[in-house]
TIRO-2110 file (N, C-alpha, C; in Angstrom, 1 decimal):
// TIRO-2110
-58.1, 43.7, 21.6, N, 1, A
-58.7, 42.6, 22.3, CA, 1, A
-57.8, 41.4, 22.1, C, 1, A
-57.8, 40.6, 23.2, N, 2, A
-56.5, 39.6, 23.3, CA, 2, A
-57.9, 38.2, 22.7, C, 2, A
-57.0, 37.7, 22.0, N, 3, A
-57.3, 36.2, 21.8, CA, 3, A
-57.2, 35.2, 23.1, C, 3, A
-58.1, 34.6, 22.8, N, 4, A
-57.8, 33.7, 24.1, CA, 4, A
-58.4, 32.4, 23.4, C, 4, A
-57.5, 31.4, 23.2, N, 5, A
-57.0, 29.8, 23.0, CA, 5, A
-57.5, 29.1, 23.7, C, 5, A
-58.5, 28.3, 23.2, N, 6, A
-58.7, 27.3, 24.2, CA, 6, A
-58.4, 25.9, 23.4, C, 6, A
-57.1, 26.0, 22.3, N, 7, A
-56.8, 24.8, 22.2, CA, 7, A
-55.2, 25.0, 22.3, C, 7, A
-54.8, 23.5, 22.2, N, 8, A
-53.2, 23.7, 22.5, CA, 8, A
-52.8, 22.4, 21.3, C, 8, A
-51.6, 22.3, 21.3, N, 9, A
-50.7, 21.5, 20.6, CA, 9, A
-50.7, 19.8, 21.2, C, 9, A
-51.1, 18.7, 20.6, N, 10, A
-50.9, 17.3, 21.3, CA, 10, A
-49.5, 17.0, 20.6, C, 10, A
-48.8, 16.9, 21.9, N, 11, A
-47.4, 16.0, 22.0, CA, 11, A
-47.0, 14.9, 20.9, C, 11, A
-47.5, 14.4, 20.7, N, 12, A
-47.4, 13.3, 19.8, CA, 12, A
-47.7, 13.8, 18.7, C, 12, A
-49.1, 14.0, 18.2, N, 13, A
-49.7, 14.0, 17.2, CA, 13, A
-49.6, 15.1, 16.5, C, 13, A
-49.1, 16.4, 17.1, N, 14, A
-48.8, 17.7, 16.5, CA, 14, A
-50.0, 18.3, 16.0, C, 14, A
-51.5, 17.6, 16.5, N, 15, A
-53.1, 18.2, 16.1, CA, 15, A
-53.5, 19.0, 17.5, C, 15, A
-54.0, 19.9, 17.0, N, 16, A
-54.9, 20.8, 17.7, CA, 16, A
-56.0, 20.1, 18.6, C, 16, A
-55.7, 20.3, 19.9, N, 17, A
-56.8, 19.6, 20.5, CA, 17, A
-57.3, 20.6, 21.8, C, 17, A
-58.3, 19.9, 22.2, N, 18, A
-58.8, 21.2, 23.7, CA, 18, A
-58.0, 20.8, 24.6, C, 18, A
-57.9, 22.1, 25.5, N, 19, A
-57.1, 22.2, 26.4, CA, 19, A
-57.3, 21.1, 27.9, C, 19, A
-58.7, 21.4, 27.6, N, 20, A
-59.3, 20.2, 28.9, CA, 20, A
-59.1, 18.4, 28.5, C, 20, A
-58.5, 18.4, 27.6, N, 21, A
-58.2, 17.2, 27.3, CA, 21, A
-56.9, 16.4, 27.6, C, 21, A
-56.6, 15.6, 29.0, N, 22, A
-55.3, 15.2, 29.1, CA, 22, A
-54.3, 14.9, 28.1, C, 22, A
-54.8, 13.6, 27.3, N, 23, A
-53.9, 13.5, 26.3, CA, 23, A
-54.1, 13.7, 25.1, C, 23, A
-53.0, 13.7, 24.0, N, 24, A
-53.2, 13.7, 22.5, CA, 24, A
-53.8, 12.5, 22.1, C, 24, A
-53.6, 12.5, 20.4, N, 25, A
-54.1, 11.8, 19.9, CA, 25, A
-53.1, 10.7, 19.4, C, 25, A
-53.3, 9.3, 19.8, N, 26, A
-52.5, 8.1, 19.3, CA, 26, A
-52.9, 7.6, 18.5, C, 26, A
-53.0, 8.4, 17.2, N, 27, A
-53.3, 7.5, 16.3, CA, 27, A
-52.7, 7.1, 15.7, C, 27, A
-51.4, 6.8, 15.4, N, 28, A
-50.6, 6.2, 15.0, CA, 28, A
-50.3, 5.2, 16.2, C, 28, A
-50.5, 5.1, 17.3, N, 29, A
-50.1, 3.5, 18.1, CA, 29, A
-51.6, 2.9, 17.8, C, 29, A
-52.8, 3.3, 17.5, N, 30, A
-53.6, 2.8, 17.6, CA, 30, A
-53.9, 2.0, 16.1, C, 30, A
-53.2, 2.4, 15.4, N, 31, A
-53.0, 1.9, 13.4, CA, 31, A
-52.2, 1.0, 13.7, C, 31, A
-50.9, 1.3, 14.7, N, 32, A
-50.0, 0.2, 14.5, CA, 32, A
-50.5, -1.0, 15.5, C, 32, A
-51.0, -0.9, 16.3, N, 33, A
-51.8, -1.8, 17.4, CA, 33, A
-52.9, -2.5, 16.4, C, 33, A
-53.9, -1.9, 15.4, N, 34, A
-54.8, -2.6, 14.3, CA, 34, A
-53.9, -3.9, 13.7, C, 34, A
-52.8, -3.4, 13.3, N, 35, A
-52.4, -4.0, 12.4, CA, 35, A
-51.7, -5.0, 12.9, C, 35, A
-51.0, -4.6, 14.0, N, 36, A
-50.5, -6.0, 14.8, CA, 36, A
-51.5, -7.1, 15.2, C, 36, A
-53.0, -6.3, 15.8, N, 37, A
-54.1, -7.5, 16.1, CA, 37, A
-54.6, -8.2, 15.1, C, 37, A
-54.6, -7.6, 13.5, N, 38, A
-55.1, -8.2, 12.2, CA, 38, A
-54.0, -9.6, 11.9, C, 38, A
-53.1, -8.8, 12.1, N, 39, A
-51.9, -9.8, 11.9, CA, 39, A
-51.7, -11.0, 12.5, C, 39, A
-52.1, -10.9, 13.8, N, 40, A
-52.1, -11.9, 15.0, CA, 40, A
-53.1, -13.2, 14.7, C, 40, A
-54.5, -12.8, 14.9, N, 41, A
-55.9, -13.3, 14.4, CA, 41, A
-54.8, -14.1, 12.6, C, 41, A
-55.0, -13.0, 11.9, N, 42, A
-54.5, -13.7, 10.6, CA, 42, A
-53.9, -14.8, 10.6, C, 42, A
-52.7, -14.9, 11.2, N, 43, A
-51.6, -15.6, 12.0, CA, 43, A
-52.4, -17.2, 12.4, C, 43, A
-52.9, -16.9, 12.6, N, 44, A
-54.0, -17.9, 14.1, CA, 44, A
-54.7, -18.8, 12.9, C, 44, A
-55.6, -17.8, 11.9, N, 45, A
-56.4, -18.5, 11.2, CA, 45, A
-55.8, -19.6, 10.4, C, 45, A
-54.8, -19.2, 10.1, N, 46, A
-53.9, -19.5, 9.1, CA, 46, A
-53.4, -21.0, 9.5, C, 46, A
-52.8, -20.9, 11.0, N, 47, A
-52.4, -21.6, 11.7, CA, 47, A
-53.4, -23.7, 12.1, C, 47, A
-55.1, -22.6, 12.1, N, 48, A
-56.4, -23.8, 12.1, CA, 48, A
-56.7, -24.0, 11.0, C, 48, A
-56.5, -23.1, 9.7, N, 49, A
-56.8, -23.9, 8.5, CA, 49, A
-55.8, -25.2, 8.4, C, 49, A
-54.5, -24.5, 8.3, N, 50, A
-53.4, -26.0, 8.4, CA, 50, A
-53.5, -27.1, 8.9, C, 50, A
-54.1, -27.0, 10.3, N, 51, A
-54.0, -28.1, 10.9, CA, 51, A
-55.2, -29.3, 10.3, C, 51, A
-56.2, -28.2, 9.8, N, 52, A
-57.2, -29.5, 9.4, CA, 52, A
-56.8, -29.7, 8.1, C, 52, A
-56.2, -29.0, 7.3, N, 53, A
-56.2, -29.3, 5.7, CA, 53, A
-54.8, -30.3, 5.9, C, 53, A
-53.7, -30.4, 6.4, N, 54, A
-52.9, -31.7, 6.1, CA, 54, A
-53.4, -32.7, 7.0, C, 54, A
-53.6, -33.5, 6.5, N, 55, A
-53.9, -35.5, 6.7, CA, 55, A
-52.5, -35.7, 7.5, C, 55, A
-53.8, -36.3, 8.8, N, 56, A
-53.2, -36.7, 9.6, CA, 56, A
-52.3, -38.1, 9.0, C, 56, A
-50.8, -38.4, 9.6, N, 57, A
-50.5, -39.5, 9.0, CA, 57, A
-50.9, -40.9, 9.7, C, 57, A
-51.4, -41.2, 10.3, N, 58, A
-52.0, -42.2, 11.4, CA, 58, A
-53.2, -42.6, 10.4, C, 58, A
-54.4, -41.4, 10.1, N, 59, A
-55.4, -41.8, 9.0, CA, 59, A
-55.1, -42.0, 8.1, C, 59, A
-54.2, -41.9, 7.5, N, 60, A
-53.8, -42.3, 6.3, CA, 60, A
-53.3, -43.7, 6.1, C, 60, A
-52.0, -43.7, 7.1, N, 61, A
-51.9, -45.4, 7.3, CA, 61, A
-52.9, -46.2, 7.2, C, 61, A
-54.2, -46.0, 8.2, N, 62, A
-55.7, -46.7, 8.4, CA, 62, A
-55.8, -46.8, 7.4, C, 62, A
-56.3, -45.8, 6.3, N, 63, A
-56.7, -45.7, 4.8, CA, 63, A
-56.3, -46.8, 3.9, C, 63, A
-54.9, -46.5, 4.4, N, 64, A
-54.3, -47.5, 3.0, CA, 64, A
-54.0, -48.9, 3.7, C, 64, A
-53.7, -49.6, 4.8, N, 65, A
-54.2, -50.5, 5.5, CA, 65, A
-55.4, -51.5, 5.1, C, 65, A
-56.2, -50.5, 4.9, N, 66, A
-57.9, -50.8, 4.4, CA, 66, A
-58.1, -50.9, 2.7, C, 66, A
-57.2, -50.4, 2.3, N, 67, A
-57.5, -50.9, 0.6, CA, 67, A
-56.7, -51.7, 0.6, C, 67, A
-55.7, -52.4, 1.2, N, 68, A
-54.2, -53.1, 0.5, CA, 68, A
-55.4, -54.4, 1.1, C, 68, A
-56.4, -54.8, 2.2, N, 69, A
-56.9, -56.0, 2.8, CA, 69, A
-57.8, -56.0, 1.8, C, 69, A
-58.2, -55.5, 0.9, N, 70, A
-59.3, -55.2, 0.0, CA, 70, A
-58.9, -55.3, -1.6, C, 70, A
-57.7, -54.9, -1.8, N, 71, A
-57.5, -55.1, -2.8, CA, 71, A
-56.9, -56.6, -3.7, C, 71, A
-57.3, -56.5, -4.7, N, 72, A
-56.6, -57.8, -5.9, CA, 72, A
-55.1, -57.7, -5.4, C, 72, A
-55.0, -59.0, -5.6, N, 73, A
-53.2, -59.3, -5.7, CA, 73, A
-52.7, -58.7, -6.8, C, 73, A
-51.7, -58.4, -7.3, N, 74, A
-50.9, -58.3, -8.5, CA, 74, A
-50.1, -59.7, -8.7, C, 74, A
-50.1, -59.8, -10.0, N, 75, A
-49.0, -61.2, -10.6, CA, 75, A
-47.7, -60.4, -10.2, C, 75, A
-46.6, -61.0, -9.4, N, 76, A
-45.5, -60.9, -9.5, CA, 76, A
-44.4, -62.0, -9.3, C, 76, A
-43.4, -62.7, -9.6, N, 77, A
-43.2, -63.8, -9.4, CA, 77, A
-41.9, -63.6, -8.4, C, 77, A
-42.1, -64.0, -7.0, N, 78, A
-41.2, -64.0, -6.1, CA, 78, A
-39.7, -64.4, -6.0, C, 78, A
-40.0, -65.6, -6.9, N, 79, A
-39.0, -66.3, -7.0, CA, 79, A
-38.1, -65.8, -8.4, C, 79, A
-38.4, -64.9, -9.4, N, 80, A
-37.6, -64.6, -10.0, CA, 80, A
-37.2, -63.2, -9.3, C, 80, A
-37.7, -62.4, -8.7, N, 81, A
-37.6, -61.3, -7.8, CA, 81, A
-36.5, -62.0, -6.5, C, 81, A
-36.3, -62.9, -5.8, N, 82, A
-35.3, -63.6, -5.2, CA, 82, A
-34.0, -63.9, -6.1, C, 82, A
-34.0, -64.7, -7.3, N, 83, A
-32.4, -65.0, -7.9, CA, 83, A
-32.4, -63.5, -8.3, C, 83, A
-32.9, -62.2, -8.7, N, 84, A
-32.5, -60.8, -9.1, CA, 84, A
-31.7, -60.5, -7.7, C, 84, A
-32.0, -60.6, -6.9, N, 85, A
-32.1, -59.8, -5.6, CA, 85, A
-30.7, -60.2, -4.3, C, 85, A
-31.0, -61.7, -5.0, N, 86, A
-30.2, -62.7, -4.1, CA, 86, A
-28.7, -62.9, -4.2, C, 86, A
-28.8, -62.0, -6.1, N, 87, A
-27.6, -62.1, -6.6, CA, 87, A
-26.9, -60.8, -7.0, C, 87, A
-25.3, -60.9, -6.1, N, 88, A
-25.0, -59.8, -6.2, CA, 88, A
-23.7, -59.2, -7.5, C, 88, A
-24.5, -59.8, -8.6, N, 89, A
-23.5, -59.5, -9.7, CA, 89, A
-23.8, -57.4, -9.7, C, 89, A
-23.1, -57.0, -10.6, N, 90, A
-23.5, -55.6, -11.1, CA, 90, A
-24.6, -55.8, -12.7, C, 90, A
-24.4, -56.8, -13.4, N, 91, A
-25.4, -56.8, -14.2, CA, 91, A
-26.8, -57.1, -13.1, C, 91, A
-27.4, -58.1, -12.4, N, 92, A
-28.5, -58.3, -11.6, CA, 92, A
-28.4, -57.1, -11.0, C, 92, A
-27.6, -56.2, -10.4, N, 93, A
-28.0, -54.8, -9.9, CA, 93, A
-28.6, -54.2, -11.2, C, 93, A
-28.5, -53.7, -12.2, N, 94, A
-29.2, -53.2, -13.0, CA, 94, A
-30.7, -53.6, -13.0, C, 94, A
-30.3, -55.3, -13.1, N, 95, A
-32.3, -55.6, -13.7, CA, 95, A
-33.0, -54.9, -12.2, C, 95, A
-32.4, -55.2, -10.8, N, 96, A
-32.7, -55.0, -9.7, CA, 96, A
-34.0, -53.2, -10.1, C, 96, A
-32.9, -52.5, -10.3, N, 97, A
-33.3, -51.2, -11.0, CA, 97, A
-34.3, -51.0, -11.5, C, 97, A
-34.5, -51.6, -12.9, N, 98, A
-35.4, -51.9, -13.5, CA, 98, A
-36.6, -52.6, -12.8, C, 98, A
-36.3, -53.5, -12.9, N, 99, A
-37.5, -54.4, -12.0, CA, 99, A
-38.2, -53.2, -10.7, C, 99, A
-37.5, -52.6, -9.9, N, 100, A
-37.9, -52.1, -8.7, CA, 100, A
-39.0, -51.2, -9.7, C, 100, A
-39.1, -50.4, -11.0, N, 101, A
-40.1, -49.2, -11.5, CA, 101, A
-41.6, -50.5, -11.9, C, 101, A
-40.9, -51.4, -12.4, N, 102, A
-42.2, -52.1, -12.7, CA, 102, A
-42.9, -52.6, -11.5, C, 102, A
-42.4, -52.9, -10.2, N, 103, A
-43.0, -53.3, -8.8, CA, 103, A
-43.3, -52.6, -8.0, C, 103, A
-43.1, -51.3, -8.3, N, 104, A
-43.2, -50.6, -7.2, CA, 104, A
-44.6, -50.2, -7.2, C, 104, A
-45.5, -50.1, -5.9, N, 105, A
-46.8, -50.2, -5.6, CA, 105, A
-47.9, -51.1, -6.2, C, 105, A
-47.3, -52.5, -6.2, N, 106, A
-47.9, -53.6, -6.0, CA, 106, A
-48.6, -54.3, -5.0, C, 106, A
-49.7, -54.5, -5.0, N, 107, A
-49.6, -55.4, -3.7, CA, 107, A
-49.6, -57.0, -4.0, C, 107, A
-48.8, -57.4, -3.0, N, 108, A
-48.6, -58.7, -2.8, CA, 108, A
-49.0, -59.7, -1.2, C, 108, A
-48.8, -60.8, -1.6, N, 109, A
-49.3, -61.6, -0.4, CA, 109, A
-48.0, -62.6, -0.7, C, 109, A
-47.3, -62.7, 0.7, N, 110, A
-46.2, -63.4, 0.3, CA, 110, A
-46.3, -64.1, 2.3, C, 110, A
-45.7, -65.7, 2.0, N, 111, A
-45.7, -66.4, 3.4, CA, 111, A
-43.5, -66.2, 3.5, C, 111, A
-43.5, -65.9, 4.4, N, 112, A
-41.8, -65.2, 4.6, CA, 112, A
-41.4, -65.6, 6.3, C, 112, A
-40.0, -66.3, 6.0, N, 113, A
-39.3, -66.2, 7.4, CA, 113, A
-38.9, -65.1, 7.6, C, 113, A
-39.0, -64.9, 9.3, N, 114, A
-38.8, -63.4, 9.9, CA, 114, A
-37.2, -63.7, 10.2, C, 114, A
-36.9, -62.9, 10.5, N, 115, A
-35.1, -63.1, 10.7, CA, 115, A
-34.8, -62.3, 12.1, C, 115, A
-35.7, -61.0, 11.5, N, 116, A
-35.3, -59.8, 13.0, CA, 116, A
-36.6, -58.9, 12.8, C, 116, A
-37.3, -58.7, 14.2, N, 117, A
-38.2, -58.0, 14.8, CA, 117, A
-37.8, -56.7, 15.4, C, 117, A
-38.6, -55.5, 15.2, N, 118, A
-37.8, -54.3, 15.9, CA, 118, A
-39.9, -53.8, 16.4, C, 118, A
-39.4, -53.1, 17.4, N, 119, A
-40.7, -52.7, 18.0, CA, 119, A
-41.1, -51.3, 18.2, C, 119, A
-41.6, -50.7, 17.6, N, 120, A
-41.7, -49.7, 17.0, CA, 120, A
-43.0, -48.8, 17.8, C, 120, A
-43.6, -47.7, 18.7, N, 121, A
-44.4, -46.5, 18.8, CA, 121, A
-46.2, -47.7, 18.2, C, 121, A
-45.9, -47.4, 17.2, N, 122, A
-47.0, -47.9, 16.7, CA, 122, A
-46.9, -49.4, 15.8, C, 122, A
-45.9, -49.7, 15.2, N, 123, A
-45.9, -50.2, 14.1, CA, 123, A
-44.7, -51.5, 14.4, C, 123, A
-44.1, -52.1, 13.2, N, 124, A
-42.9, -53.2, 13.8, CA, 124, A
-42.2, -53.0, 12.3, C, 124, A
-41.4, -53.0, 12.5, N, 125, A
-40.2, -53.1, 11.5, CA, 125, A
-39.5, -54.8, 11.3, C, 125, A
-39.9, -55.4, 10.1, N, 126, A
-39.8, -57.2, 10.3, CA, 126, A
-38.5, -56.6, 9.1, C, 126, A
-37.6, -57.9, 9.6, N, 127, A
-36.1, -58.2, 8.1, CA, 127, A
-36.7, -59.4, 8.0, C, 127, A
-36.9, -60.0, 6.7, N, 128, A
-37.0, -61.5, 6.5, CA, 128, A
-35.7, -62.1, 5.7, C, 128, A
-35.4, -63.7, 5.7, N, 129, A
-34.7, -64.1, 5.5, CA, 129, A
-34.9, -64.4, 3.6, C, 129, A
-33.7, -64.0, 2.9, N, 130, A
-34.0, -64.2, 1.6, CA, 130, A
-34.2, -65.9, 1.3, C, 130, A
-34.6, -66.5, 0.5, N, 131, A
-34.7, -68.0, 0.0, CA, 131, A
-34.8, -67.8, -1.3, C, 131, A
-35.2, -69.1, -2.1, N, 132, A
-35.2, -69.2, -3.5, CA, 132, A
-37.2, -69.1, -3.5, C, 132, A
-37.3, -69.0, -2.7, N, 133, A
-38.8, -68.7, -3.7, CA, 133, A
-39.5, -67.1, -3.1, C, 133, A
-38.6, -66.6, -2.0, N, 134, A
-38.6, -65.4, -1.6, CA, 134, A
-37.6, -64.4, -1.4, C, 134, A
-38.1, -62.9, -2.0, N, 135, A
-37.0, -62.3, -1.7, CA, 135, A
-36.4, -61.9, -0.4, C, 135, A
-35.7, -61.4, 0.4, N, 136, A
-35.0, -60.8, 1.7, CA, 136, A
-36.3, -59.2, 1.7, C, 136, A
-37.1, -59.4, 2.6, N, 137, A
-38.4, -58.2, 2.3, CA, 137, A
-37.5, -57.5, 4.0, C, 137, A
-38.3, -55.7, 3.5, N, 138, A
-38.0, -55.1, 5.0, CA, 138, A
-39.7, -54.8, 4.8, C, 138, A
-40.2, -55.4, 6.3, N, 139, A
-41.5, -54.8, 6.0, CA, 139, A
-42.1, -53.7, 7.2, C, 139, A
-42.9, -53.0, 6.5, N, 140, A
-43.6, -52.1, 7.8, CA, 140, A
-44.7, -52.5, 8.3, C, 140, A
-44.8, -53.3, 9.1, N, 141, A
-46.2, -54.0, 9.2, CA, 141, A
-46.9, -53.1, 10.6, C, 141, A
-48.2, -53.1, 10.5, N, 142, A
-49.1, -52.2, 11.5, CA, 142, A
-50.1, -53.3, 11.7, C, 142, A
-50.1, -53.9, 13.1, N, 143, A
-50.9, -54.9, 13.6, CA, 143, A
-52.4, -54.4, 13.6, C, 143, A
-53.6, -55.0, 13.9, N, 144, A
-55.1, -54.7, 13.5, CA, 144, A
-55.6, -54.8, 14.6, C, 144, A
-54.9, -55.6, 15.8, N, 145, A
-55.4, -55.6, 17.0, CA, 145, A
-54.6, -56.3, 18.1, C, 145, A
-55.1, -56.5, 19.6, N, 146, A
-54.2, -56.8, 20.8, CA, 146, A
-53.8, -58.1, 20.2, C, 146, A
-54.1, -58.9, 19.6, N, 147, A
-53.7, -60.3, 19.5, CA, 147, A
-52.6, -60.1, 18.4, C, 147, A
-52.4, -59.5, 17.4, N, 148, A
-51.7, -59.2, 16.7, CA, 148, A
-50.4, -58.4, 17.4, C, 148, A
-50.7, -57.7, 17.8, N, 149, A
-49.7, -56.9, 18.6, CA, 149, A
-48.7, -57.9, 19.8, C, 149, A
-49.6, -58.8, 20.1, N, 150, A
-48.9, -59.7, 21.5, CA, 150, A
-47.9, -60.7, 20.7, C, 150, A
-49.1, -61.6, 19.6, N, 151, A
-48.1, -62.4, 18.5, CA, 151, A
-46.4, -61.8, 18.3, C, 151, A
-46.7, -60.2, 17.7, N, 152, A
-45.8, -59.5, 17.1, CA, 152, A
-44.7, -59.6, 18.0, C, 152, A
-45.0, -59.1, 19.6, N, 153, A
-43.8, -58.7, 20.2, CA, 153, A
-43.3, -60.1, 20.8, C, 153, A
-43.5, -60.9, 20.5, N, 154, A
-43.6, -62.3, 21.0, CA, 154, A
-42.8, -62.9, 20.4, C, 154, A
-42.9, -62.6, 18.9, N, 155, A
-42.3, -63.9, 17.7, CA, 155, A
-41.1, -64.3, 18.0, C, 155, A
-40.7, -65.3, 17.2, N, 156, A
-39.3, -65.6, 17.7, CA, 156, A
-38.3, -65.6, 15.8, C, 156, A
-37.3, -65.3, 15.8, N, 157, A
-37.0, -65.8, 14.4, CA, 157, A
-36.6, -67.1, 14.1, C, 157, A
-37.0, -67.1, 12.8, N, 158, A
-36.9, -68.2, 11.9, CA, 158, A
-38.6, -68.7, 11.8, C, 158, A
-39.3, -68.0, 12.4, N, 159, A
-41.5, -67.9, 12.2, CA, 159, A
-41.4, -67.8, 11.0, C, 159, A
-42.7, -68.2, 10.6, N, 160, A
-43.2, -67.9, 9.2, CA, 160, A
-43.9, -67.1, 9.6, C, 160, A
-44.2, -65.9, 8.5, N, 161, A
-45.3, -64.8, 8.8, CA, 161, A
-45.8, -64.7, 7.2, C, 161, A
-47.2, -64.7, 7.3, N, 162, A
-48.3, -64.7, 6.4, CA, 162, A
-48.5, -63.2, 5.9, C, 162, A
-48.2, -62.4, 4.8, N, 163, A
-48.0, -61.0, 5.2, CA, 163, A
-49.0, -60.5, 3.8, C, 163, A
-49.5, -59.0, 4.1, N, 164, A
-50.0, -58.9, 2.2, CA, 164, A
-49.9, -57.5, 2.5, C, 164, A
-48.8, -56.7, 1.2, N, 165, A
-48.8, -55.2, 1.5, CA, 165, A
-48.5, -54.5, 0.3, C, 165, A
-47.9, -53.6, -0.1, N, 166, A
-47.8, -52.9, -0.9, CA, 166, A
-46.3, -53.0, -1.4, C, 166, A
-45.6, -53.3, -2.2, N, 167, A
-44.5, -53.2, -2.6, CA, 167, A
-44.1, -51.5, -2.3, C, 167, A
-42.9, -50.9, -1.8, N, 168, A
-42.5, -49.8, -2.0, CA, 168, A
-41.3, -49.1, -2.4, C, 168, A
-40.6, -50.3, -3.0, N, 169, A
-39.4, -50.4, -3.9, CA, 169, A
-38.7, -51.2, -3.2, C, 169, A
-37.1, -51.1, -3.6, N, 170, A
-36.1, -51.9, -3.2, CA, 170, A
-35.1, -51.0, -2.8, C, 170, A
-34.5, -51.9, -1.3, N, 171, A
-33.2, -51.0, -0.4, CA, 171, A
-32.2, -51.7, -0.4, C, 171, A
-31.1, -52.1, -0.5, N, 172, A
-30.0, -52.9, -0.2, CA, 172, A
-30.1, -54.0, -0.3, C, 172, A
-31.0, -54.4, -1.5, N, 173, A
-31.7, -55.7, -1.8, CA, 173, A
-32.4, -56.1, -1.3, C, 173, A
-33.2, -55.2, -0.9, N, 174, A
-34.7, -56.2, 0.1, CA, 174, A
-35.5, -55.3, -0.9, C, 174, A
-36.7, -56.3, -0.9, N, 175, A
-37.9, -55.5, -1.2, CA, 175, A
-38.5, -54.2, 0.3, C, 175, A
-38.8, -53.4, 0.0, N, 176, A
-39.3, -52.8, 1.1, CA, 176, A
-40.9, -53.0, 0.9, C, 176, A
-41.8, -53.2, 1.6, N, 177, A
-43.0, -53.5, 1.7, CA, 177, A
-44.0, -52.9, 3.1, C, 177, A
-44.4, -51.6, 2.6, N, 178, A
-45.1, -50.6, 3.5, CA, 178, A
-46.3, -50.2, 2.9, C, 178, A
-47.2, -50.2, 3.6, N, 179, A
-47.7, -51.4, 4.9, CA, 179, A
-48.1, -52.5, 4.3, C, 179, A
-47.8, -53.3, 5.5, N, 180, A
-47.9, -54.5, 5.5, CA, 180, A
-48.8, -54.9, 6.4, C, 180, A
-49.7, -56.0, 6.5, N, 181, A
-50.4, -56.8, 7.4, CA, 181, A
-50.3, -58.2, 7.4, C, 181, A
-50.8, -58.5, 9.0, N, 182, A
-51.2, -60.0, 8.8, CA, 182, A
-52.0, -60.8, 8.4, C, 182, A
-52.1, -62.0, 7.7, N, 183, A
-53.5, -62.3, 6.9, CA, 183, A
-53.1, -63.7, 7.6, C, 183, A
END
């Protein structure tokens, strides 16, 4: 008596399957298809956690905007921070050095001639003119509103500007001072 088969060999998969069955079995594209869609999704999640967990820098600015208008002044004396600054020996480079670890993230309120205006996306980039009771400041000032903003693009040099911000060290002998506001 003859055997008679009613299964046959799947192409791919090399498993025994019924005859009335077009195709084999893909299980191996269907594992590697899992793992690509796990991957993907994974990918993705990974992608929306990021975006909420790093701080936006715009709210951050706002942030610290809002404590430097809030916060105590620091004692610092301008005018000895001017003859340091003003003077370009290599010994005053050194104190410069020094001095910039003890000032750095201070805040200050300092009244300063503007020298050069730059206009900036969001923000203004001020050079002020060095004197004997002030140092040469670069500041990053972020205006608080349309009046502030119109002033800003407006000014002319040799203005006095009323400023209170954060010390953020020293660049080529300016104090750098980011952010900065108008008071």
């Amino acid at each position: 008596m003859s055997e008679i088969s009613y299964l046959k060999k799947g192409k791919k998969c090399d498993n025994d399957l019924a005859k009335s069955t077009e195709k084999g079995s893909n299980r191996e594209q269907e594992i590697k298809f899992g793992l690509f869609f796990k991957l993907t999704i994974g990918i993705g999640l990974l992608a929306i956690i990021c975006t909420f967990a790093i701080p936006n820098p715009k709210d951050q600015i706002k942030n610290d905007i809002h404590k430097i208008a809030n916060a105590p002044l620091d004692k610092i004396s301008a005018s000895e921070l001017a003859i340091i600054l003003n003077n370009q020996s290599a010994d005053m480079s050194n104190q410069a050095e020094v001095k910039e670890k003890e000032i750095k993230g201070k805040i200050v309120e300092w009244d300063l001639e503007i020298l050069v205006v730059a206009n900036l996306p969001d923000h203004f980039k001020i050079l002020t003119k060095p004197t004997f009771n002030y140092p040469g400041t670069l500041l990053t000032l972020y205006p608080q509103n349309n009046q502030q903003m119109t002033y800003l693009e407006n000014v002319k040099p040799g203005t006095r500007i009323k400023i209170k911000g954060k010390i953020a060290g020293i660049l080529q002998g300016r104090i750098k001072i980011n952010p900065a506001l108008i008071i």
